[in-house]
C-alpha positions in Angstrom: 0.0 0.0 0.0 1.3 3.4 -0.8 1.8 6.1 1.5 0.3 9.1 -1.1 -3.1 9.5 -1.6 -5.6 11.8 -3.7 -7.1 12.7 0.0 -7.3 11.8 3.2 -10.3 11.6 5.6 -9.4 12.2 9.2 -12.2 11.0 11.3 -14.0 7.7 10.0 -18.1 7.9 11.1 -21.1 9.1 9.9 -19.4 12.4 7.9 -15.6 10.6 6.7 -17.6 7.2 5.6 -19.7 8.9 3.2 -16.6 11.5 2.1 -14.7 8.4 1.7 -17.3 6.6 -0.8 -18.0 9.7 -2.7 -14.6 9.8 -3.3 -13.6 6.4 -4.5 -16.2 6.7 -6.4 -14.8 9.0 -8.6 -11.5 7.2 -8.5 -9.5 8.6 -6.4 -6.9 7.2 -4.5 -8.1 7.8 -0.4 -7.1 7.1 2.9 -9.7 7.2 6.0 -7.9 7.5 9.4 -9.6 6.6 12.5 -8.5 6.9 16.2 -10.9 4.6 17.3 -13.1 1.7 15.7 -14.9 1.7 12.4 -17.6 2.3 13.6 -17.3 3.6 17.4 -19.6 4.1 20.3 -17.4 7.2 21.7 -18.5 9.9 19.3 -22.1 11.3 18.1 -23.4 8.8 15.4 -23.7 5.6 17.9 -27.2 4.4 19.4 -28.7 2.5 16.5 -30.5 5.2 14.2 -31.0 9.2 13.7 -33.6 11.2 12.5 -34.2 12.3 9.2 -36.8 15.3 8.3 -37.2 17.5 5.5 -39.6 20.4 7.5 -36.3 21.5 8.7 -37.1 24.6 11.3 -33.5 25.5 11.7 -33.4 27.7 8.3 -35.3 26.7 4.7 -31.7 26.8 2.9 -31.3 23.2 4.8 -34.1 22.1 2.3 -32.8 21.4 -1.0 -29.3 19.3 1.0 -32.0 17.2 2.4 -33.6 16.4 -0.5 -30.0 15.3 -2.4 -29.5 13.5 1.2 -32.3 11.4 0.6 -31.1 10.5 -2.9 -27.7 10.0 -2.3 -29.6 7.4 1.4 -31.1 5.6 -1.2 -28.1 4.8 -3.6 -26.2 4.0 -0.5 -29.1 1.6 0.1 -29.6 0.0 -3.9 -25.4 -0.2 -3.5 -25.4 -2.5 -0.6 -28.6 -4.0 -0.7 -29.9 -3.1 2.8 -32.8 -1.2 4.3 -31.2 2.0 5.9 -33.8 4.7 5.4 -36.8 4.2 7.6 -39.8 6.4 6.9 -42.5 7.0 9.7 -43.5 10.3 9.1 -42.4 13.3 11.1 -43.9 15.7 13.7 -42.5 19.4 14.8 -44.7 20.6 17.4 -44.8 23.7 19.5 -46.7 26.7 20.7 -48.5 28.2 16.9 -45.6 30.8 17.5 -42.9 28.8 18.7 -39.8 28.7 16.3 -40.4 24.5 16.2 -44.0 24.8 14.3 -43.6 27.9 12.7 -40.2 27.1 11.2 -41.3 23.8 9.9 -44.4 25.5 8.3 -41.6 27.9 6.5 -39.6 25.1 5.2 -43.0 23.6 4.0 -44.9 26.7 2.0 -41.5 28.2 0.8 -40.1 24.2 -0.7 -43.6 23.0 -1.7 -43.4 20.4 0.7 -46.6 18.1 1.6 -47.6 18.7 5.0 -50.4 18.9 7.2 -51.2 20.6 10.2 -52.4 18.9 13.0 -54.1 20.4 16.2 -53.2 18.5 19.4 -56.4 17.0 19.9 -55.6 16.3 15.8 -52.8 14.8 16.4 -53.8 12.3 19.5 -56.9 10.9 17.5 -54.4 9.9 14.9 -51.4 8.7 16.6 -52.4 7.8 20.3 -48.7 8.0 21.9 -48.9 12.0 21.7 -50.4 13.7 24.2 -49.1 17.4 23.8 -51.0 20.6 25.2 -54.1 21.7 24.0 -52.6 24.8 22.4 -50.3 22.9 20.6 -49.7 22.9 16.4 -47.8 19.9 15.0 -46.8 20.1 11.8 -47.0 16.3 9.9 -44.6 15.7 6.7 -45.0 12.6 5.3 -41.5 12.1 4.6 -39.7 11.9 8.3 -38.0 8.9 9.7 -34.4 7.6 10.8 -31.8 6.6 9.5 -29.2 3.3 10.9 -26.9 5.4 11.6 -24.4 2.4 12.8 -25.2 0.3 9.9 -24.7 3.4 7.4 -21.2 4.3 8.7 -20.8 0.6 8.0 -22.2 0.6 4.6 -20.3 3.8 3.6 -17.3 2.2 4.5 -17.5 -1.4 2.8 -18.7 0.1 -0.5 -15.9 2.7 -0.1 -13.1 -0.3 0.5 -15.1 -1.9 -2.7 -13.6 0.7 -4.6 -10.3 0.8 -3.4 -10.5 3.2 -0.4 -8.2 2.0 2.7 -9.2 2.6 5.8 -7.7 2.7 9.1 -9.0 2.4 12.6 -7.8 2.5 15.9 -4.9 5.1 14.2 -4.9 8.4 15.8 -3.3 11.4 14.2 -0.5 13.2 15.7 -0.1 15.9 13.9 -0.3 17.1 10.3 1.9 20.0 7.9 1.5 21.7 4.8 4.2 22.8 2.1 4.5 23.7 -1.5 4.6 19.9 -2.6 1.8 18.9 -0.4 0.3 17.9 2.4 1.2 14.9 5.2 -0.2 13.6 7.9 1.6 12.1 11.2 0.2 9.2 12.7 0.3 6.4 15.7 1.7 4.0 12.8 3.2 6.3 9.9 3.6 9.2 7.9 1.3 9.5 4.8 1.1 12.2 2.2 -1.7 13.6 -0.1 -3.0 16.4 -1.8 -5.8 17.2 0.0 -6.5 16.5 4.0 -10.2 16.2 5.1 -10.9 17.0 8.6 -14.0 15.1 9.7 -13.6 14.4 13.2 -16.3 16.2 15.4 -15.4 16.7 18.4 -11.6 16.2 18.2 -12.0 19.2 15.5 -10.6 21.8 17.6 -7.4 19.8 18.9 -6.1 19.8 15.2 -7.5 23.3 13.6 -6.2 26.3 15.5 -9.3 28.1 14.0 -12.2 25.9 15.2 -10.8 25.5 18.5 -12.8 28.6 20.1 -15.6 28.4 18.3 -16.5 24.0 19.2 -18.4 23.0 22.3 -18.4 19.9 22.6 -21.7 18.5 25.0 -22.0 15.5 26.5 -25.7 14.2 25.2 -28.1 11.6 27.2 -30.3 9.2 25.2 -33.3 6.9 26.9 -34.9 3.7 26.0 -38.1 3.3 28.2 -40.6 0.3 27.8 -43.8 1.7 26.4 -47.2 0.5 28.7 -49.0 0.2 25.3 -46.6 -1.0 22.8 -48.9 -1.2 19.8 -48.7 2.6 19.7 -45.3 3.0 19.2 -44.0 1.1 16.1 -42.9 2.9 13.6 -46.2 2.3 11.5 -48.3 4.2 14.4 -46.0 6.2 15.7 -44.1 9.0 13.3 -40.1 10.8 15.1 -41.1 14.0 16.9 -39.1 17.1 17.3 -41.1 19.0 20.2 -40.5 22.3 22.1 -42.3 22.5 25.4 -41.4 24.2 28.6 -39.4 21.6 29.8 -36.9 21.8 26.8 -36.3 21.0 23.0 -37.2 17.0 23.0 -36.8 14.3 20.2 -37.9 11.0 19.5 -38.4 7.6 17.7 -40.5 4.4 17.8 -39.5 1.2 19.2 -36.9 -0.2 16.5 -33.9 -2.0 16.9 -33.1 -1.8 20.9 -36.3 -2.6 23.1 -37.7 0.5 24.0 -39.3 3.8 22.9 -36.2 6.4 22.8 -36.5 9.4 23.9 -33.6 12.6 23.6 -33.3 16.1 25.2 -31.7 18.6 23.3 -28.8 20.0 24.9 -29.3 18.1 27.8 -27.6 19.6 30.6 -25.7 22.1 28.9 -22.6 19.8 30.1 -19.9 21.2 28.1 -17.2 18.2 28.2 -13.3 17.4 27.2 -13.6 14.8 24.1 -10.5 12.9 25.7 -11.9 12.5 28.6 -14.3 9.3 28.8 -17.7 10.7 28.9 -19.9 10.2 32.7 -22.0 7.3 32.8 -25.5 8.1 32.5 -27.1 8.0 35.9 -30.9 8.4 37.9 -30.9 12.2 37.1 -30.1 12.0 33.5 -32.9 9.5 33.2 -35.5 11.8 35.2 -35.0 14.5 32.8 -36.2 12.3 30.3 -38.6 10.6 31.9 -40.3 14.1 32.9 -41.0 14.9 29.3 -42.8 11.2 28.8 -45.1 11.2 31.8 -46.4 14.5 30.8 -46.3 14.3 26.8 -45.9 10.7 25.7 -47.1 8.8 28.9 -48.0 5.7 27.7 -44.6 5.3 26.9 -43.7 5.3 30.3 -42.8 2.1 31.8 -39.6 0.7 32.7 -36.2 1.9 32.0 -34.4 -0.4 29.3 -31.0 1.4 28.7 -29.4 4.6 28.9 -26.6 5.2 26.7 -24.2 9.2 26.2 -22.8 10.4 22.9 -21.2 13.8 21.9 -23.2 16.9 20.7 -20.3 19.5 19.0 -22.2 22.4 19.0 -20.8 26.0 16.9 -21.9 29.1 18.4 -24.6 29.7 16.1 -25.4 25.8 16.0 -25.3 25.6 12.3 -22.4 23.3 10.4 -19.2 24.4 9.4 -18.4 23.4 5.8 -15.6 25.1 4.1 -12.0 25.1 3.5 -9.6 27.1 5.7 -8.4 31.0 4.8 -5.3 30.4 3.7 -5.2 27.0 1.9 -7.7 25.2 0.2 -6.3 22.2 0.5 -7.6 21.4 3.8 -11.1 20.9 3.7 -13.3 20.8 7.6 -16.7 20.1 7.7 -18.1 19.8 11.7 -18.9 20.3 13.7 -23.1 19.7 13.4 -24.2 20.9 16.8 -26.4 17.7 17.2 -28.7 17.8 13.9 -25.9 16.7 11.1 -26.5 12.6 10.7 -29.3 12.9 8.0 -26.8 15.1 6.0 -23.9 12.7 6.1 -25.2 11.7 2.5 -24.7 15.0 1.1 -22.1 16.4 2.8 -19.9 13.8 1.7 -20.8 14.9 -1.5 -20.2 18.9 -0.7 -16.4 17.2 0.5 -15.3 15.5 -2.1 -16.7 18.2 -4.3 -14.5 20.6 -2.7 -11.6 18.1 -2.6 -11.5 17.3 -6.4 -13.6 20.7 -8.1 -12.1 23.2 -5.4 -16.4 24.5 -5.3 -19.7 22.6 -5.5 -23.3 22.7 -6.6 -25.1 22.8 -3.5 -25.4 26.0 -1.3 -23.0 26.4 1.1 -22.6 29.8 2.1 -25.0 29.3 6.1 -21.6 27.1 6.6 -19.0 29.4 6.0 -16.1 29.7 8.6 -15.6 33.4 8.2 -19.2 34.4 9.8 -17.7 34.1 13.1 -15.0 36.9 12.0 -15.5 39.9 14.3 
């Protein structure tokens, strides 16, 4: 195996799987590095799936990427022959003028998306598990679900290697250093060289880019599996994901599918701002509460026993969009993280965006929320 490459990935989940596919699929010659396993359980893409929606609340420019995302899902999925994108439906749901609803709505009328919008009442004669305030508008779009998210780093990776990618785990980088000639990379094994270096790595962005390393915030995140009391009413045929905003907090959600229990997330969950090499605190009595208070009140026939409780990483920027861009003063180095806890449904497409920018030096797709100089005073 040679030591040069076309590119190198640094950082091997959800984001570096996809670059590395995109990229051997246009044949060029790539080299994923991974500090841990392919995939791992000590980052943000762990847990067994992620949520996918295309009402997209954050800002309507997120609209057409999610649309290529779910293209570029289901070639992933006619590739390997495996059922990664799971629809169910989606509902955002808050106050009529809470951002939640009323940005969803946006994303809907200004896109043309299908949609309907559901009263509470609305929404708990259709889909018994909710049982938000009367007040409450949910938005329904038909195309919501989750993705694998495991499996999909997985997939990513084999069809990558298919096509001659090589791909290393459990090989941290040390260091890395540009010249003239190129680009290399210093690792716990070797020294390779390329001509352009990917940065992928979430929240170990900031200890290898001077210029991210003020603006990540890396969060330690909490996710619940709880036994539903009526279990009919949360498969994903009866039960669609939920994004909700209630007093308690910014919640998220899924059906029962692939680990018993019906999971349950809180966005931002303590505001626990953590050291990625550090090992992350076991999730305890508390962190379940906090979850548990939002099912009694708003999904309570969801609440039976606790099944599991399991942490992963949130990398927040300070306006909690991405960062997807090349640094000032070489193009050659391509970042795109962190994703502030809603980036694993884009995976798809920004692998696309990177290897874009890797081989064209510009792409198709709208970039320009994700720019690295809006943070310039």
């Amino acid at each position: 195996m040679s030591n040069r490459y076309d590119a190198i990935v640094v950082g091997v989940g959800g984001m570096g799987s996809a670059t590395a596919w995109q990229l051997a699929r246009r044949g060029k010659t790539v080299l994923g590095l991974e500090q841990f396993d392919i995939p791992h359980a000590s980052g943000s893409s762990h847990g067994i799936n992620r949520i996918i929606r295309l009402a997209y609340y954050e800002d309507p420019s997120y609209v057409p990427l999610l649309k290529r995302a779910y293209e570029l899902w289901r070639e992933l999925e006619a590739a390997c022959g495996e059922h990664l994108l799971h629809i169910t439906g989606s509902v955002d749901a808050s106050e009529p003028d809470g951002i939640v609803f009323s940005g969803a709505l946006e994303s809907c009328q200004l896109h043309g998306l299908s949609h309907e919008v559901l009263t509470s009442a609305e929404l708990s004669t259709r889909f018994p598990g909710y049982r938000l305030p009367e007040n409450y508008l949910a938005l329904y779009q038909e195309d919501g679900g989750f993705l694998l998210s495991e499996r999909c780093i997985v997939r990513h990776a084999e069809e990558a290697m298919k096509l001659g990618a090589e791909l290393h785990g459990r090989e941290a980088v040390l260091g890395w250093a540009s010249s003239e000639n190129g680009l290399s990379v210093r690792t716990t094994r070797g020294v390779y060289q390329t001509e352009k270096l990917i940065f992928t790595a979430g929240a170990w962005m900031g200890e290898m880019l001077d210029e991210l390393r003020p603006l990540l915030r890396p969060e330690r995140q909490v996710l619940a599996w709880l036994q539903p009391i009526e279990p009919a009413l949360f498969t994903p045929e009866t039960f669609p994901v939920f994004n909700l905003t209630v007093p308690e907090g910014r919640y998220y959600g899924f059906p029962v599918y692939g680990n018993p229990g019906f999971k349950i997330g809180r966005y931002h969950h303590l505001d626990e701002q953590i050291d990625p090499a550090e090992p992350l605190r076991a999730p305890d009595q508390a962190d379940e509460e906090i979850l548990r208070a939002f099912v009694s009140r708003y999904t309570p026939l969801a609440n039976g026993p606790a099944l599991s409780l399991r942490t992963c990483i949130f990398t927040n920027s300070p306006d909690e969009h991405f960062i997807i861009d090349t640094l000032p003063d070489d193009d050659r180095i391509i970042l795109a993280s962190p994703c502030s806890g809603h980036g694993y449904k884009f995976c798809s497409v920004i692998g696309e965006i990177l290897a874009d920018l890797a081989i064209d030096g510009s792409t198709r797709h709208d970039i320009s929320l994700f720019s690295l100089d809006r943070f310039e005073a």
